[in-house]
C-alpha positions in Angstrom: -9.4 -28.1 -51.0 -8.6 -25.0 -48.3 -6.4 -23.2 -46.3 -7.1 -22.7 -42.6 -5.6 -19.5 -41.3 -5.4 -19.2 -37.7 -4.6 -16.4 -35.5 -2.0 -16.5 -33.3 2.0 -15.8 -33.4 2.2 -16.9 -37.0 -0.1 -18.0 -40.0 -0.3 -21.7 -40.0 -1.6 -23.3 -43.5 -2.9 -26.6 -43.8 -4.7 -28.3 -46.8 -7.3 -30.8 -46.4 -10.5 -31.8 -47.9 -13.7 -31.2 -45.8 -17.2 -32.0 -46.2 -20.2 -29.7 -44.4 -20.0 -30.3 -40.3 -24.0 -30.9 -40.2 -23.7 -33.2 -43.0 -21.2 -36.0 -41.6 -20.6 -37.6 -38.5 -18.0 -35.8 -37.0 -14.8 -38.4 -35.8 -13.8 -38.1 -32.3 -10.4 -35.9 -31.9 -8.4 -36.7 -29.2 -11.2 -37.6 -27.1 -13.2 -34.8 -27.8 -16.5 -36.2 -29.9 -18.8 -33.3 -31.7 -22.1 -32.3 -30.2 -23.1 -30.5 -33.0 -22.4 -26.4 -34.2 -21.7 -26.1 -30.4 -19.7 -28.5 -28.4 -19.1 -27.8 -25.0 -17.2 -30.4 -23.4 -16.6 -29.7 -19.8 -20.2 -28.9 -19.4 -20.0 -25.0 -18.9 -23.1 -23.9 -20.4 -26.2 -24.2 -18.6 -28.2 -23.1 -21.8 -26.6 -25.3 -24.1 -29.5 -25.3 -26.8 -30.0 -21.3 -26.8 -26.0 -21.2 -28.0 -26.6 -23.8 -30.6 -29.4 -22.5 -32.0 -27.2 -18.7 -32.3 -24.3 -20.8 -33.4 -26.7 -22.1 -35.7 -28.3 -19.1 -37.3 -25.2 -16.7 -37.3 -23.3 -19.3 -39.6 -26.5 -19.6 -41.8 -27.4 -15.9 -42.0 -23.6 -15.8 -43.0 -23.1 -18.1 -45.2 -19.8 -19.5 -43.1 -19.9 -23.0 -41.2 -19.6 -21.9 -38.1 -18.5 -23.9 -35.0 -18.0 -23.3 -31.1 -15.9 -25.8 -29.3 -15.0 -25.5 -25.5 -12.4 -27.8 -23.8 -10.8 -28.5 -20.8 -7.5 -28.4 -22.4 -5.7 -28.9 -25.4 -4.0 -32.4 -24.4 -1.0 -31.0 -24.0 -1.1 -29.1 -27.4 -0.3 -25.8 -27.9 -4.6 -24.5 -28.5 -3.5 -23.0 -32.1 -2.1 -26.7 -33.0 -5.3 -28.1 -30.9 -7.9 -25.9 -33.0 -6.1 -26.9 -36.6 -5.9 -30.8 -35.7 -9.8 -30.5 -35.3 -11.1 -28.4 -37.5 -9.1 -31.1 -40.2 -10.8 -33.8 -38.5 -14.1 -32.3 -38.0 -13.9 -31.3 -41.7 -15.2 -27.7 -40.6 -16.4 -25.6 -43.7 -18.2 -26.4 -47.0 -15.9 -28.1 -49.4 -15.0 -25.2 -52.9 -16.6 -21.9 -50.5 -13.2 -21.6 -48.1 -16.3 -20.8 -45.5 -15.1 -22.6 -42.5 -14.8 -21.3 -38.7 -13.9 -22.6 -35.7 -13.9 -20.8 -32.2 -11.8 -23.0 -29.8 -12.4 -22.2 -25.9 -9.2 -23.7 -24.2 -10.7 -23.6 -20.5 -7.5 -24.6 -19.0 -5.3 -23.0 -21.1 -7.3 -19.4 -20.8 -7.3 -19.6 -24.7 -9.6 -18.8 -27.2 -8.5 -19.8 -30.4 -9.8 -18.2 -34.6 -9.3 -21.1 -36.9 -10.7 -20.1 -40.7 -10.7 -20.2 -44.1 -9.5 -17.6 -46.2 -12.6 -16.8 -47.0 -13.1 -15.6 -43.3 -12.0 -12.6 -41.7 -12.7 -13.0 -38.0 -10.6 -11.1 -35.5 -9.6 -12.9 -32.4 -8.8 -10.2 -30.7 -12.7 -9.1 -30.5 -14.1 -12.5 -29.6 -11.6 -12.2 -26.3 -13.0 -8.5 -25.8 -16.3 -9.5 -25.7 -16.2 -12.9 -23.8 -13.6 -11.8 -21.0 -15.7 -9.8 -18.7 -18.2 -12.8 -18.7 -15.6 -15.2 -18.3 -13.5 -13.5 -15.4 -17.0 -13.8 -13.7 -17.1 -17.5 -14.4 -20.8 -16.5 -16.2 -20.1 -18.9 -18.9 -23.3 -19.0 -21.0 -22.9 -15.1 -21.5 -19.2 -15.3 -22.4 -20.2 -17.9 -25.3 -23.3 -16.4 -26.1 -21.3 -13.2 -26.8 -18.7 -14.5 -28.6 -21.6 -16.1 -31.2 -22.5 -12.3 -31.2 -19.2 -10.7 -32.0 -18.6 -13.4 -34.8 -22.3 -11.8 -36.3 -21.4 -8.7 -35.8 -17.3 -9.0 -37.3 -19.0 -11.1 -40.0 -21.1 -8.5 -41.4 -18.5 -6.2 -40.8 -20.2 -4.1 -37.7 -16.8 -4.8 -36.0 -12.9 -3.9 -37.4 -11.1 -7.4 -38.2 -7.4 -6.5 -38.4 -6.0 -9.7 -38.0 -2.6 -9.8 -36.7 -0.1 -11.7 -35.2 -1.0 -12.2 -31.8 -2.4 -15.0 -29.7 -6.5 -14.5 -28.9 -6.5 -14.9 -25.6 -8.9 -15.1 -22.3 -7.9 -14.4 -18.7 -9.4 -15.3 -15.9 -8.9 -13.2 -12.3 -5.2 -10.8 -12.6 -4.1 -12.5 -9.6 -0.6 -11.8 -11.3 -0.9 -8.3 -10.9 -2.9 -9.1 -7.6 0.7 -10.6 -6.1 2.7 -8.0 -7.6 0.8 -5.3 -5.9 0.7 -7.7 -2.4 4.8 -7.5 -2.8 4.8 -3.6 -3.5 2.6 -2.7 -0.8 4.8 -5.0 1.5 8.3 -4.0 0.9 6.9 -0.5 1.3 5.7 -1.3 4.8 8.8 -2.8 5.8 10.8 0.0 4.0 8.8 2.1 6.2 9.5 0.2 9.3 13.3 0.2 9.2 13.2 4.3 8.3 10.6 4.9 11.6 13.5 2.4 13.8 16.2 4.7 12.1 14.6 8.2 12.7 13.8 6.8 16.2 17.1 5.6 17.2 18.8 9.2 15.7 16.5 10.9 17.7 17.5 9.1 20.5 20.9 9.4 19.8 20.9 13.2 19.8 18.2 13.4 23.2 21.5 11.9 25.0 24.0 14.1 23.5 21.8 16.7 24.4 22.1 15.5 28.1 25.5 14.8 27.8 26.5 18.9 27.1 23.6 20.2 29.5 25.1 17.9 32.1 28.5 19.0 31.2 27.8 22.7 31.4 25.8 22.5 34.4 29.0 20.5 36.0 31.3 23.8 35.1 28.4 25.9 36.7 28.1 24.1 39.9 30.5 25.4 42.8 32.2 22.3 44.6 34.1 22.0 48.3 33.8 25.5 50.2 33.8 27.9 47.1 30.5 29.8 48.5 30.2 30.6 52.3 27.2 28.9 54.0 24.6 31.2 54.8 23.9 29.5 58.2 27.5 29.5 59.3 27.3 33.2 59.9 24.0 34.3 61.4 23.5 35.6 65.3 21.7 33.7 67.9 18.5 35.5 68.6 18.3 37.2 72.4 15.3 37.2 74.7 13.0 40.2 73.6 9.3 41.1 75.4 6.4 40.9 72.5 5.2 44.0 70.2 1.9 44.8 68.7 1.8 43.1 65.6 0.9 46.1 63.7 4.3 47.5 65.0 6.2 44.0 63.7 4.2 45.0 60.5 5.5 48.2 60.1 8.9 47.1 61.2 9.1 44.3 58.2 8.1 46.9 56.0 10.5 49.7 56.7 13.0 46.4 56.5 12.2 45.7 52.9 12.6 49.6 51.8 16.2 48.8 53.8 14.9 51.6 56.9 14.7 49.6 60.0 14.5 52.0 63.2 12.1 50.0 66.2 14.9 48.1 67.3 12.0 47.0 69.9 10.1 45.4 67.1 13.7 44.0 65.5 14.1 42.6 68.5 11.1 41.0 68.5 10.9 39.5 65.4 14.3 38.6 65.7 13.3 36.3 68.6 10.4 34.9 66.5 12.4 33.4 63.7 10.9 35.7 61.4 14.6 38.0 60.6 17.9 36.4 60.7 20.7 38.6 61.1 24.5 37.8 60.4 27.6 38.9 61.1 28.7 41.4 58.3 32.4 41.3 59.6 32.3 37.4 59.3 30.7 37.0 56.4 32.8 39.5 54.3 36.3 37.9 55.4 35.1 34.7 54.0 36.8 34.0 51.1 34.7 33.5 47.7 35.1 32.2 44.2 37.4 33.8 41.9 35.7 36.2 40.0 33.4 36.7 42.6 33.7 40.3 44.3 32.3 41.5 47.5 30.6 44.9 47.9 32.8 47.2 50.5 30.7 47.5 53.3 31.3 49.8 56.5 33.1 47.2 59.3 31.0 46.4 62.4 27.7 45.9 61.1 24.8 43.3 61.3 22.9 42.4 58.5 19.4 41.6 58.4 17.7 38.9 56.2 14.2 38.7 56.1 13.1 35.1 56.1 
């Protein structure tokens, strides 16, 4: 008589009578017919015999009955239900010793599975640690070899065995966590898309209302109708004058900009050329301007010169 204790979310007990695995012919489970201390029904393993044989020798050196069983699935089962139904059938463990273990692969499932006698303390937990990085890499013989090297090493008590009550477990890629960061990284692009279309449009926004007031003031700034006298309305027609030197016109333009003209030959001259204007002072300062805008009082009867 024994108990088999497995690990998962709660301690499940089941009495049965077993005989030694190697020493019966195992009944087929569900389907599922035993190849020997290693069964690998999907085909996995490419080494079969090299994982037999440690299966083999880690259970003898032991003293434990040690079986590795991988499946497709668990038939619809929950894998802790699965791995109890066949460790009862197989009879796993030798009958008074409470020396029975069974590792259950669930392939499917991503599941591996501690079923054991009392008389066993394998952790679960450290089979998964050591298979997973072999099994996310789909190298399958590594995954189960290692597992038949973490029950040797737990066994002889290399390796804490804490038990516990939670499911031993395999993953395969995160792709989970591969979506999830997919999602963040796209609502953060498109978060960032509506706050560039936002900034944009505000800043477009205020560019107009910028324009709007320039235009505005410019508007108050600009005269309109008559307010300012045209400048062409009040020069002099030029008269008929003989040529100068142009180093007199020089001088002339000269003694014009320091606001000294005295060749009135040269004035003349240049006068005819287009190169002076002269307007009617009188004219121009009874022109009426802008309000606010004063006129300097000039002496009446006077021509003004502007150099062009």
């Amino acid at each position: 008589m024994r108990r088999l204790i497995i690990l998962g979310t709660a301690l499940a007990v089941t009495i049965l009578v077993a005989t030694p695995l190697a020493a019966q012919q195992c009944p087929s489970y569900q389907g599922l017919v035993c190849q020997g201390a290693f069964t690998d029904e999907p085909g996995l393993a490419t080494d079969w015999q090299r994982i037999e044989d440690n299966v083999v020798r880690v259970g003898e050196e032991n003293g434990v009955e040690f079986a590795l069983v991988v499946v497709q699935n668990s038939r619809g089962d929950d894998p802790e239900d699965f791995a109890i139904g066949l460790a009862e059938a197989w009879g796993v463990g030798t009958p008074g010793e409470e020396n029975g273990l069974l590792v259950l692969v669930s392939v499917d499932e991503r599941r591996l599975e501690v079923a054991q006698n009392e008389g066993v303390d394998v952790d679960g937990e450290v089979l998964t640690a050591a298979a997973r990085p072999f099994f996310q890499s789909e190298r399958w013989d590594d995954g189960l070899f290692a597992i038949t090297v973490a029950v040797d090493q737990s066994l002889q008590g290399n390796l804490p065995a804490t038990g516990g009550d939670y499911p031993a477990r395999f993953s395969g890629f995160p792709w989970g966590w591969l979506l999830i960061a997919a999602l963040l990284l796209f609502g953060g692009y498109l978060l960032y898309r509506a706050y560039a279309r936002n900034k944009k449009s505000t800043e477009a926004k205020a560019r107009l209302e910028r324009e709007r007031l320039v235009d505005a003031d410019l508007a108050e700034l600009e005269p309109s109708g008559n307010d300012l006298p045209r400048y062409a309305d009040y020069t002099l027609a030029a008269p008929d004058a003989p040529d100068v030197a142009t180093r007199q016109a020089i001088a002339e333009l000269q003694r014009i900009s320091r606001g000294d003209p005295s060749d009135i030959a040269a004035l003349r001259s240049l006068w005819n050329y287009g190169l002076i204007d002269v307007i009617a002072r009188d004219r121009l300062l009874a022109a009426p301007l802008p309000r606010g805008v004063g006129a300097p009082e000039r002496p009446a009867g006077q021509a003004a010169l502007a150099c062009r």
